[in-house]
N, C-alpha and C positions, 0 to 999 in steps of 0.2 A: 057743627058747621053745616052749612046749607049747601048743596051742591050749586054749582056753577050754571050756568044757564046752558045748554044742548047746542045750540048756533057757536058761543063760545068757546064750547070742548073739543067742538070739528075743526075749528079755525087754529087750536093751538094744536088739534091731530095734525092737521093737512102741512103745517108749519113746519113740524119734528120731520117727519116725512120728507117735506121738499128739501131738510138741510142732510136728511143722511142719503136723500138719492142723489143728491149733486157730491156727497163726499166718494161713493160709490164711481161717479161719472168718468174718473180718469180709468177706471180698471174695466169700465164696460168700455170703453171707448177701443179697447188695447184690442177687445174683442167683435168692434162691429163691425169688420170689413168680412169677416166670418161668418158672422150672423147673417151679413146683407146678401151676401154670396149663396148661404144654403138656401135663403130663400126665394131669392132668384131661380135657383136650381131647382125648387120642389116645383116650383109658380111654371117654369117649362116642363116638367116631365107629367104637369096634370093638363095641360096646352097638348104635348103630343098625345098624351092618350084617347083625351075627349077628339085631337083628331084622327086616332086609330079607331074609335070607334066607330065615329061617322063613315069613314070610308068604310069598314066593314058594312054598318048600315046599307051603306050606297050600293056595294057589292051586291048585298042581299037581295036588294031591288033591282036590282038590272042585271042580275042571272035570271030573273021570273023573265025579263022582255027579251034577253039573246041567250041561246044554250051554248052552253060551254061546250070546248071542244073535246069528239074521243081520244085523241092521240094531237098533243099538241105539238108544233114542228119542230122544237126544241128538245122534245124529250126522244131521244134515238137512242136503242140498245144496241150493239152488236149482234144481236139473234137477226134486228129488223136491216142494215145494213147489207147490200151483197158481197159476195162470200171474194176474195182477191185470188186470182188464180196460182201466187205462188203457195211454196212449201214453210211447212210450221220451223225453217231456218235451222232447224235441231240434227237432220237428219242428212247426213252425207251419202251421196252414191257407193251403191256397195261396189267392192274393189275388184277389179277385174281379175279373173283367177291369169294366175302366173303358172312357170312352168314350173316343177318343182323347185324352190329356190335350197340351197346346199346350204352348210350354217355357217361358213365362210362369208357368203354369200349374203345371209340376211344381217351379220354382224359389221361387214361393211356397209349397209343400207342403211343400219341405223346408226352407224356414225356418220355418215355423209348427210342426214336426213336435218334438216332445221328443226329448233325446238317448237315453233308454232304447230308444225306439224304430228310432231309427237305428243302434244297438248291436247289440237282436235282429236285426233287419234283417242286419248285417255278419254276424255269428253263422252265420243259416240261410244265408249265401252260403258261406260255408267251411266249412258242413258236408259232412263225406264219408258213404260210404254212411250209409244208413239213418239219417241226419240224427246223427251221431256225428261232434262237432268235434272234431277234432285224433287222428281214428282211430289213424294211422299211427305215432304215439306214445303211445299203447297199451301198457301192460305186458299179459300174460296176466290175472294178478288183476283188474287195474280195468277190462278187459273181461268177465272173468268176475262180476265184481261187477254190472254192468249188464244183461250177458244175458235176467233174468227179466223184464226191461222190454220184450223186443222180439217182435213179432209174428214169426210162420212165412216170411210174406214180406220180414221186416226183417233175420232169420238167413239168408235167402236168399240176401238182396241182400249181405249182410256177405260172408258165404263165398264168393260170386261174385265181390267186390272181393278180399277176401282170396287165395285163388286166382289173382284175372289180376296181382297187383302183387307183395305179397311171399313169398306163398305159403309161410309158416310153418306146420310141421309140428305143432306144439301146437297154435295157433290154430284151423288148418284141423281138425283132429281135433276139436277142444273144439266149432267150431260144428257140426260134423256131428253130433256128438252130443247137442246142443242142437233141432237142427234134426227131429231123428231123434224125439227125446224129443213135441214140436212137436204132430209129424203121428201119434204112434198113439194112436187114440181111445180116449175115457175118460182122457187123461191130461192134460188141459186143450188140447188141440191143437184139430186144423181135428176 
């Protein structure tokens, strides 16, 4: 048998083809609000990037004609900040000496005494250096968050504690240069 003529055998491909993409049609169909959506989706995220580029581009160019700033007015640390003239809050007035109190005497006081006051009281006993309860559990931040509170001799006493116990390299660094900050004049120091 002779084969069929080539133009012929495309026309009955292209035919099989059209009848099983249209049987297919209902089940792509279930699928193209999906389809249409991811491609929307890819079609903006190649939109922002070709504009992240550009703008970096643009940046690139126009840092050469204006320099950026040393210390931009946004970025403030507490070291750059002046220092507030109260206390790091931790630390109560020592108590004024009494006359010798009798044990009658002090056991009446402390039933007459409120419990707030017996609280602070516990408080100022377990505070470690520089009247800072529960030091030694300390992250860096929440020491560093407190810092601006502390006098020259309260960073002192810190870095002295710090140093003879755990002597942490951050730490120790962070109060030095607290400390450091502190003591040279005109910069709220001694």
């Amino acid at each position: 048998m002779k084969p069929l003529p080539l133009p012929l055998r495309v026309a009955a491909g292209l035919a099989v083809t059209t009848v099983e993409r249209a049987r297919e049609l209902p089940r792509q169909l279930t699928g193209l609000p999906v389809t249409v959506a991811s491609q929307v989706l890819q079609f903006s995220m190649r939109v922002q990037q070709q504009v992240t580029e550009l703008a970096i581009k643009g940046d690139d160019v126009l840092s050469t004609l204006r320099p950026v700033e040393e210390s931009p007015s946004w970025a403030t640390f507490d070291e750059d900040l002046p220092d507030e003239p109260s206390r790091n809050g931790h630390r109560t007035p020592p108590p004024e000496p009494e006359a010798e109190p009798t044990a009658a005497k002090a056991v009446e006081a402390e039933a007459a005494e409120d419990p707030w006051a017996a609280e602070e009281r516990a408080i100022v006993e377990e505070a470690g250096p520089a009247g800072v309860v529960g030091y030694d559990e300390l992250t860096l931040p929440q020491l560093r968050a407190r810092l601006r509170r502390f006098s020259a001799e309260e960073v002192e006493e810190l870095l002295a504690y710090e140093r003879a116990h755990q002597n942490r390299s951050s730490f120790t660094g962070m109060l030095a240069r607290r400390l450091g900050n502190l003591q040279q004049p005109g910069e709220g120091g001694q």
